[in-house]
Every structure is written in structure tokens, then in C-alpha cells.
C-alpha positions in Angstrom: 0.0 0.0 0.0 1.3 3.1 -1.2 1.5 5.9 1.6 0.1 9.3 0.6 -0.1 12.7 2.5 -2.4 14.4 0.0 -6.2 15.1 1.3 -9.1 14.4 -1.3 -12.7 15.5 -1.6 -14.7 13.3 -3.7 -17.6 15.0 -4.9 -20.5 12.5 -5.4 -22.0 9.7 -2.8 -23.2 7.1 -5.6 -21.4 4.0 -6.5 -18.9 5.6 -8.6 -17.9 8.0 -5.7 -17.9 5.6 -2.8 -15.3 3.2 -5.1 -13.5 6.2 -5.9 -13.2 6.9 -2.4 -12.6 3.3 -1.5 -9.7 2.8 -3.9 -8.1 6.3 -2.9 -8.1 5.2 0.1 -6.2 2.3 -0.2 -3.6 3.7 -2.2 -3.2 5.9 0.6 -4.8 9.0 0.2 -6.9 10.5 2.9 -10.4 11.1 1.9 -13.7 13.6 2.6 -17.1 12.4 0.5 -19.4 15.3 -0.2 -22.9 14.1 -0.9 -25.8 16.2 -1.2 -28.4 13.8 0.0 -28.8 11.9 3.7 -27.7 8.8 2.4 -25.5 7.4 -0.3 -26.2 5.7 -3.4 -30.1 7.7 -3.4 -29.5 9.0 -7.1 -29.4 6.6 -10.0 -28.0 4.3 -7.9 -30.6 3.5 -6.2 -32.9 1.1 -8.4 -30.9 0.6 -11.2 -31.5 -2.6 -13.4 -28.7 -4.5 -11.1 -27.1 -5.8 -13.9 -23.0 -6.1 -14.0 -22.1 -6.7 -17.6 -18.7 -7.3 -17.7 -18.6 -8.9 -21.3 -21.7 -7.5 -23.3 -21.2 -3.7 -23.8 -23.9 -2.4 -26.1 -23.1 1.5 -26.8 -26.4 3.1 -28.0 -25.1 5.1 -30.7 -24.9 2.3 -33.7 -25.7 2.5 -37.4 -29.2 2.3 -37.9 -30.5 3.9 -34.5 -31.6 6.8 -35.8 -34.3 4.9 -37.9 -35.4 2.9 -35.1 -35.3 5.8 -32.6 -38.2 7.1 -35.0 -40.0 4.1 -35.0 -39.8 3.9 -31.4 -40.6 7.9 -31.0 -44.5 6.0 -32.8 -44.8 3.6 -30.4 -47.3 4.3 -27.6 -45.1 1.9 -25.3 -42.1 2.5 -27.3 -38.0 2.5 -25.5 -37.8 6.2 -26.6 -39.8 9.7 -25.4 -37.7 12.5 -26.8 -39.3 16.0 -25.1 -37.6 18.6 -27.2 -35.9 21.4 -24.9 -34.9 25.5 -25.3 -31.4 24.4 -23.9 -28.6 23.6 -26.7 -27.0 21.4 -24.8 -29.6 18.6 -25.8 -29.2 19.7 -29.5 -25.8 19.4 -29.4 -25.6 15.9 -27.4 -28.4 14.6 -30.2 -25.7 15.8 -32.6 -22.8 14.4 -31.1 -24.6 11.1 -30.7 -25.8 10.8 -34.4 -22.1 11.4 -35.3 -21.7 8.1 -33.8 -24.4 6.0 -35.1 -22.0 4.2 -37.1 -20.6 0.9 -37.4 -16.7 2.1 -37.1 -17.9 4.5 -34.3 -19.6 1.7 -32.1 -17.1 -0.8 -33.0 -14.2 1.3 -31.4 -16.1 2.1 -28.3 -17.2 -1.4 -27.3 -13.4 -2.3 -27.6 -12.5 0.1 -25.0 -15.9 -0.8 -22.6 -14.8 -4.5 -22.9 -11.4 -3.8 -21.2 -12.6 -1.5 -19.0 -15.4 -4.2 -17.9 -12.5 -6.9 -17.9 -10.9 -4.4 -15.2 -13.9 -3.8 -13.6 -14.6 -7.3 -13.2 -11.2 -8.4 -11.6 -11.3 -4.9 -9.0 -14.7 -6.5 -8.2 -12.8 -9.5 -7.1 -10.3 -7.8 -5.3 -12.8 -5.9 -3.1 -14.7 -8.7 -2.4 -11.7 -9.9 -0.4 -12.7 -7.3 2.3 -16.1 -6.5 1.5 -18.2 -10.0 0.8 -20.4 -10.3 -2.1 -23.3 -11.6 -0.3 -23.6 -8.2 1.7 -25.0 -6.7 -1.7 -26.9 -10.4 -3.4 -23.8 -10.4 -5.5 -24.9 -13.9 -7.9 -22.5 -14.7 -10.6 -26.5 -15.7 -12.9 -24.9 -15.2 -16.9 -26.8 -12.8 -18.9 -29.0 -14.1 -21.6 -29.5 -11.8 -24.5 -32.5 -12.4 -26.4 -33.5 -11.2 -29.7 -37.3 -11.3 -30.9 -36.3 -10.8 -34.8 -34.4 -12.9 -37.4 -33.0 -10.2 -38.5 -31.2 -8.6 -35.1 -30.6 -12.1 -34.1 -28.2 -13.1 -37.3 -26.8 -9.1 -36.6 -25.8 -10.2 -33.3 -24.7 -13.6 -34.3 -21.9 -12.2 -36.7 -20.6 -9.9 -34.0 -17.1 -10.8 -32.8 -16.9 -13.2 -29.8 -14.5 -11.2 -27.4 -13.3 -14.1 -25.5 -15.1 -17.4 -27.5 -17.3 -17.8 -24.2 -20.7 -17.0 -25.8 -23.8 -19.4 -26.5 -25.8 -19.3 -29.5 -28.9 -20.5 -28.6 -32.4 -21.1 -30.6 -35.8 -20.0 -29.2 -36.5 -23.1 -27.4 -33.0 -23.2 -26.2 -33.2 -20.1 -24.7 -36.5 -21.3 -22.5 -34.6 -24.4 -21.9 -31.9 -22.7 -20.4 -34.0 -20.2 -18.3 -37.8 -21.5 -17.7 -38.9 -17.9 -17.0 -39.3 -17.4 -20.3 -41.6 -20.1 -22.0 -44.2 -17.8 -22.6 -42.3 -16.2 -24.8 -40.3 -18.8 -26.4 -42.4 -19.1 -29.3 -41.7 -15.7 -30.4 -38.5 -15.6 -30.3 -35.5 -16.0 -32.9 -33.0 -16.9 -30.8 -30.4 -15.8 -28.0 -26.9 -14.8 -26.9 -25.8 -16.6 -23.5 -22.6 -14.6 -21.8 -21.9 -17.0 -18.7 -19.5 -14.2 -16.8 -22.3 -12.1 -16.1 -23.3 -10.9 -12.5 -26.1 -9.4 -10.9 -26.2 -8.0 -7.7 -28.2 -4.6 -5.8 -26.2 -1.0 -6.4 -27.7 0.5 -3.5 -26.8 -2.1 -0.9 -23.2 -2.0 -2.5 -23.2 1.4 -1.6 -24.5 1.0 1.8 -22.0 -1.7 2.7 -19.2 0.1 1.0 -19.8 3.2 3.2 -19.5 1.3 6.2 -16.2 -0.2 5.4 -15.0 3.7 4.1 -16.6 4.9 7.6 -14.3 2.2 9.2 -11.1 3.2 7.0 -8.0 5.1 9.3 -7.4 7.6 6.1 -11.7 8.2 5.9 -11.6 11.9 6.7 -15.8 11.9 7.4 -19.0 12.7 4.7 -20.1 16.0 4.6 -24.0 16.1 3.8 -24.3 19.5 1.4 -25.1 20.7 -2.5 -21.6 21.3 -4.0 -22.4 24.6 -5.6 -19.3 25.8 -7.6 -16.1 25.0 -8.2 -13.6 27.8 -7.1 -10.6 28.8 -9.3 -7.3 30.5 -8.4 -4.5 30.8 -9.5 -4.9 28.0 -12.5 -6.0 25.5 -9.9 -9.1 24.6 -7.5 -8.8 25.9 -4.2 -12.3 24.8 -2.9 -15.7 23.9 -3.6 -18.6 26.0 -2.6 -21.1 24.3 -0.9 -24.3 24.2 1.4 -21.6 23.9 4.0 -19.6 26.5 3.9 -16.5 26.3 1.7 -14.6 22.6 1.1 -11.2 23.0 0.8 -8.7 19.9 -0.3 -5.2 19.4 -2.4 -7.2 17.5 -4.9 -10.9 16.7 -6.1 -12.4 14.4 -8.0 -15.9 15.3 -9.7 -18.1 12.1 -9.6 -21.7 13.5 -9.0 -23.1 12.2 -11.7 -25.7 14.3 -14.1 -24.9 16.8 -11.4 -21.4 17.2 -12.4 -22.0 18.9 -15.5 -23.2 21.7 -14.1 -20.4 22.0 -11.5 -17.8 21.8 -14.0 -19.4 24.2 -16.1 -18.6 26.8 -12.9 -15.4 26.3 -13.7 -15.6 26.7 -17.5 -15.4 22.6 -18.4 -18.0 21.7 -20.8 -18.4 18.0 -20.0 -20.5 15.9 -23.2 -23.4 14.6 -20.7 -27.0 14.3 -20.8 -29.3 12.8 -18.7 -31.2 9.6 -20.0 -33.9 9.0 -17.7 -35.2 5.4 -17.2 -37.7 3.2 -15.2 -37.6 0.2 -13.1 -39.7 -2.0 -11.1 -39.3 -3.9 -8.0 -41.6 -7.1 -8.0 -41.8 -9.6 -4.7 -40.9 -13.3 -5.7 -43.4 -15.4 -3.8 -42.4 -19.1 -3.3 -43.8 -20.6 -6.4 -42.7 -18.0 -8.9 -41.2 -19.0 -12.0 -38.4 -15.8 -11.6 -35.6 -16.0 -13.9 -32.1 -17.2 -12.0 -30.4 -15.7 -15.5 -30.4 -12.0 -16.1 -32.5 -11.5 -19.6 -32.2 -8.4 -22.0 -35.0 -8.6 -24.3 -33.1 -7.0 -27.2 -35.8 -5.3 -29.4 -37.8 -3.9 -26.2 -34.9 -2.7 -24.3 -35.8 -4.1 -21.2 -33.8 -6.4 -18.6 -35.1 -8.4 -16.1 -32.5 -9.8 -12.9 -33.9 -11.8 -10.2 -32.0 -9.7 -7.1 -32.7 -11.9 -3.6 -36.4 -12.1 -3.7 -37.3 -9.0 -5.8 -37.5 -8.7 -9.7 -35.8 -6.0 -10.7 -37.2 -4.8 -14.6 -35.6 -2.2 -15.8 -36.0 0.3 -19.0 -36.5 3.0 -21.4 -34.6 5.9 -22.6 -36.2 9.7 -21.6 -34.8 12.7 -23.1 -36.4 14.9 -21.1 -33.9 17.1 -19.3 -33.4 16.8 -16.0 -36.9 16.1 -14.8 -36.2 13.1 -12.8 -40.2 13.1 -12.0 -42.1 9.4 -12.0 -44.6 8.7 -14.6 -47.0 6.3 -13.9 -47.6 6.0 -17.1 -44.7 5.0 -18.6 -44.1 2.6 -15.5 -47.0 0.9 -16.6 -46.2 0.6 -19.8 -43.2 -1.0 -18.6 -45.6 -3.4 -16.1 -47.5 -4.8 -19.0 -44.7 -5.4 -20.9 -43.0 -7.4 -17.6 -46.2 -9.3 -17.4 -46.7 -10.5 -21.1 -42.6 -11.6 -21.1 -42.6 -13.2 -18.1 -46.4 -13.3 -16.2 -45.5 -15.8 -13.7 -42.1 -14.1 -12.9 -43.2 -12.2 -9.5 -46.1 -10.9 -7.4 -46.7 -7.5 -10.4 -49.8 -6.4 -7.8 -47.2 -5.3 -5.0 -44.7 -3.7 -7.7 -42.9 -0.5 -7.1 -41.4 1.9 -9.0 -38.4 4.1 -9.9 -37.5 6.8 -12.3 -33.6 7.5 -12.4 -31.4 10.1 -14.3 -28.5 8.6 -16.2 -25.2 10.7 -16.9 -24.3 9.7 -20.5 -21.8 10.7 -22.9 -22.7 10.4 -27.1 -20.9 7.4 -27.8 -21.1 5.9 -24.4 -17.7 5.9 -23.1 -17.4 7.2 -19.7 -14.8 10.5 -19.4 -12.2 9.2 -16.9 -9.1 10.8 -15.4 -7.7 14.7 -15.7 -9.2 18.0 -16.7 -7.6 21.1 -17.4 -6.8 22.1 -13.9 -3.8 20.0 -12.3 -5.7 18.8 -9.0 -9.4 18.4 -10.4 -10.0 14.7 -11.9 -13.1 13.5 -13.6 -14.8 10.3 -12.9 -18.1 10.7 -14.9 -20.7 9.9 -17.9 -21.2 6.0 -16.9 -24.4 6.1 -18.3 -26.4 2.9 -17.4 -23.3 1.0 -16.9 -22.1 2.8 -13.5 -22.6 -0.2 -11.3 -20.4 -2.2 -14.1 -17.9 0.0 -14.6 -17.4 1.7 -11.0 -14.7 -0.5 -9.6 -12.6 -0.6 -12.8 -12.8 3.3 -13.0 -12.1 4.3 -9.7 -9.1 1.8 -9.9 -7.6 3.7 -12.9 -8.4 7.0 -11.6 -6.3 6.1 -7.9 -3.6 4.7 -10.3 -3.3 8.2 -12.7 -3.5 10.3 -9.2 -0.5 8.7 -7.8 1.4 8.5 -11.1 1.1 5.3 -12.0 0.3 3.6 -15.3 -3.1 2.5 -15.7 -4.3 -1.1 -16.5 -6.1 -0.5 -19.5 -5.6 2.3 -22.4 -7.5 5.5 -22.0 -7.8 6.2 -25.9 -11.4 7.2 -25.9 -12.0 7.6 -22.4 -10.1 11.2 -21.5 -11.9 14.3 -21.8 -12.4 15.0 -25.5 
């Protein structure tokens, strides 16, 4: 363990934070959390679809989006609600992303979200040395991808095979392999089985985490306040504005999620992010349910389902709405019926509960990692709805870049652009 005098304030209590915290810690920083809420891991942390997919990275900008993005813009119950906004920062994300609805585009980025989810995946396995997997229903299920059309299923099929682990499996097959879905078996054209695949619940992996940060010798305390501004002198940050008073540190990192755009903007950093809003539900599994064990995308809806303890988690859809982070009962139903046609024996869907979430994401998907243009301000941001995934591998390579070390895993793609 590397000794360090330097003091940090980590801006952001959400998974990304807390492992940012966690892994500063150990390579011997000493650490302050700022988080604006009572509680950690409340934002988009808190219900997220549960899903850790280590091996299957889709990045949503890909050649022929656009044209399904207006089909689904048709759909009553469709993935996609687009709410058009008197701010240009959604006009120039929307431009950014078609940019990258391409085939080169997509190919490059899930290249560089594979390694970081190889990294992520083996830091995961290196904390749960001190912090056990059962604390958060950690389950090492597979994820079963499956597609509902010939013609997506073939696309998927002639994809590269990172590693050689995947299944190819037929409609029948895929009910075969997980039972949960023999209602919908019939309809299907096939499926993509990734073995690696985990599921587990964010929020309690914050909640555990915490305690083990509160428990850490370096842990210099959370401070409960709205960060405010960043405050610049002298070419560098000399302290964070906040509820609180004024935060003062050698070095910050900004991991606040959708938040941190507009805190880096107060210190003239235009960070790419927009907010994609999405839904999930929260079912009770009753003994007698036929709940998946596997984690299932269904491909052409965009929805996952992951059995997390005794609760199905279904999550979904894609909001660009701004940073209304409101519930719509609406589109949660939407969601509901869809839960219960794919898989109606699944869970209890009369005692369901649900969750709307903002999403920081970037146009091509990649997550902005590492320095900014001030020498003690770092950037841990733009996970999209891959945080939980991609939290442990990040915070490892930002601990490594703040101590000067090299990192695991190239950052082509993943500095700020």
C-alpha cells in the first residue's frame, strides 16, 4: 500500500464515488465524500437494473439507430420519449450522438468498454476480499440476451466473440436454459448466452461500501451539502462552494453524476453529458414464482429483467427529457404490461414499485475518466447505465493516474475529448 499525504474530496456519494473513495483510500490517500443527499447511493443508484455486464457492452449510438429511434418515437409503449428542450446542450448531445451512429464508431467504443469491464470485473474480485459479495446479493446468474427478430438475431450472431465464451442459442433453447421465459419462447428468434455475467443490488453495494470507508484510518468523514461551484485560483481549485460553507482539499475528484455537469461548467469545463432517464420495477418473488435465476435483456424492447434476492428487478427505457427526474405512472405501466406478457409468472406485479432515475451519458457511451484542465481536479463521470459495471474498474484507474502510475487499461477514448 502506497503511503500518501495528500487530502481528497470526492464529490459525489453514488457508486462511482464511494469506489472512488474506497480505492483512494487504499492507495493511501486521505479522503472527505461530499454528498448532497442523507444517504448514499439515493440518485441513479438507487434502483438501477442491477445488472454487471462485464462482457456485453452495447453503446447506443450504432448504425441504424436513428431509424429505429423514429419508429420507437411512434410507439405508444415504445423504448424512446424525446421531449424537445430550449437548452442547446440537448441539441448538441443529439448531434454528437448521431455522429456516432455508425458501425466504425460503435465498433471502437465497445473495444474500450470490454477492457474496462475486464478491469472492472477483476477490481470486483479484489474488493470482495474485504467487502463479501453476499452483503450486496452479488450472484455470478450469466446474462442471456434475447432477440425477438431474425434479422437482429443473425446481426448479433456475426458480432465478434471477445473471449469465445458466448452461447448461441435457438428460441426453445433459450426457454430451456432459463424457464422464466416459456411464454415467450415461441416468439423468439434466438439468443446470446454470456456465462460471466453478475447481478447484484447497487444500493446495498453502496450501503456496505460506506460502512467499510466509515471504518477506513485515512476516511476523513461525509459531509451532507449541494456542492455549488467549483472555485478557481491561481490555475487551480482551491475549494468547492457548498451548502456547508466552503470545502477545501489538495485534490478533487468530480463524480456527481448528471450533477457534475453543471459544476464543472462553474469552472468553464464543458463536460458531453446528458441525462437519459429510465424506469424500473421492483416485484416480490413469492415461493412458487417462476423468476428468472439468468439476467435477460430482451433485445428489441430494451428491457432487462435480474432476479436480485427475492425481488425482480425490470428495468427500461430511454427519456430525453432534461433533468426532470419526476415518476410517470404512465410510462411505468407501460413498462408493467410489458414485464407481465414476457414473463407473467415471474413475480407478485400487484405489490410492484417503481423508480424513475437520471443517467449521466456521454454520445458514444464511453465514460470521461481521469484529468481536466486544472492539475488537482479529476473526472470520474458519464457512466451512463453502466455505473454499477464500470465503477470499480474506473475508480481503480483513476487512484492509479493520481498517484502516477500507469493504468491497467488504455485511455484512448476515455479522457476528456
Amino acid at each position: 500500500m502506497q503511503r500518501n499525504s495528500s487530502q481528497v474530496l470526492v464529490i459525489g456519494g453514488g457508486v462511482v464515488g464511494l469506489a472512488t473513495a474506497w480505492w483512494l483510500l487504499e492507495a493511501g490517500f486521505r479522503v472527505t465524500l461530499l454528498e448532497r443527499e442523507a444517504a448514499v447511493g439515493c440518485g441513479a443508484s438507487l434502483r438501477n437494473g442491477g445488472q454487471l455486464s462485464y462482457r456485453y457492452v452495447s453503446p447506443l449510438a450504432d448504425a441504424g439507430v436513428p431509424l429505429k429511434a423514429l419508429r420507437w418515437l411512434l410507439q405508444d409503449a415504445g423504448p424512446l420519449r424525446f421531449r424537445p428542450e430550449a437548452d442547446w446542450r440537448q441539441w448538441r448531445w443529439l448531434a454528437q450522438f448521431l455522429a456516432h451512429c455508425n458501425a466504425a464508431s460503435n465498433a471502437r467504443t465497445t473495444q474500450r468498454l470490454l477492457l474496462l469491464g475486464e478491469l472492472s470485473r477483476c477490481m470486483m474480485s479484489e474488493l470482495a476480499l474485504q467487502l463479501p459479495l453476499a452483503e450486496f446479493g452479488w450472484r455470478e446468474a450469466g446474462k442471456l440476451v434475447v432477440y425477438r427478430t431474425r434479422g437482429a438475431f443473425e446481426a448479433a450472431v456475426a458480432k465478434r466473440d471477445a473471449d469465445g465464451r458466448r452461447q448461441i442459442l435457438s428460441g426453445a433453447e433459450c426457454a430451456q436454459l432459463e424457464p422464466a421465459l416459456a411464454a415467450l419462447a415461441p416468439r423468439l428468434a434466438g439468443g446470446v448466452f454470456n456465462a460471466g455475467e453478475a447481478v447484484a443490488d447497487c444500493h446495498a453495494f453502496c450501503v456496505a461500501l460506506e460502512k467499510r470507508l466509515l471504518a477506513h484510518p485515512r476516511f476523513e468523514g461525509r459531509v451532507q451539502a449541494k456542492a455549488r461551484a467549483i472555485v478557481i485560483e491561481d490555475g487551480s481549485v482551491a475549494g468547492v462552494e457548498s451548502s456547508a460553507g466552503r470545502l477545501e482539499a489538495e485534490h478533487y475528484v468530480l463524480a456527481a453524476g448528471i450533477q457534475s455537469r453543471g459544476l464543472a461548467a462553474t469552472a468553464d469545463i464543458d463536460l458531453p453529458l446528458y441525462p437519459l432517464k429510465g424506469y424500473s420495477l421492483n416485484a416480490p418473488i413469492r415461493p412458487g414464482d417462476q423468476a428468472p435465476e439468468i439476467s435477460v435483456t430482451d433485445f428489441e424492447r430494451k428491457v432487462l429483467y435480474a432476479r436480485i434476492g427475492w425481488n425482480l428487478r425490470v428495468a427500461a427505457m430511454v427519456d430525453l427529457v432534461g433533468e426532470d427526474a419526476s415518476y410517470d405512472p404512465k410510462r411505468a405501466d407501460q413498462l408493467l404490461r410489458l414485464a407481465r406478457r414476457t414473463m407473467p409468472d415471474a413475480a407478485d406485479y400487484g405489490r410492484v414499485e417503481g423508480w424513475a432515475g437520471l443517467r449521466p451519458a456521454t454520445p458514444d457511451s464511453a465514460p470521461i475518466l481521469g484529468p481536466s484542465p486544472y492539475p488537482n481536479l479529476w473526472l470520474n463521470v458519464g457512466h451512463g447505465p453502466l455505473g454499477f459495471t464500470f465503477a470499480c474498474g474506473s475508480a481503480a484507474i483513476l487512484a492509479d493516474l493520481m498517484r502516477g502510475k500507469a493504468p491497467a487499461i488504455p485511455l484512448d477514448g476515455l479522457l476528456l475529448r
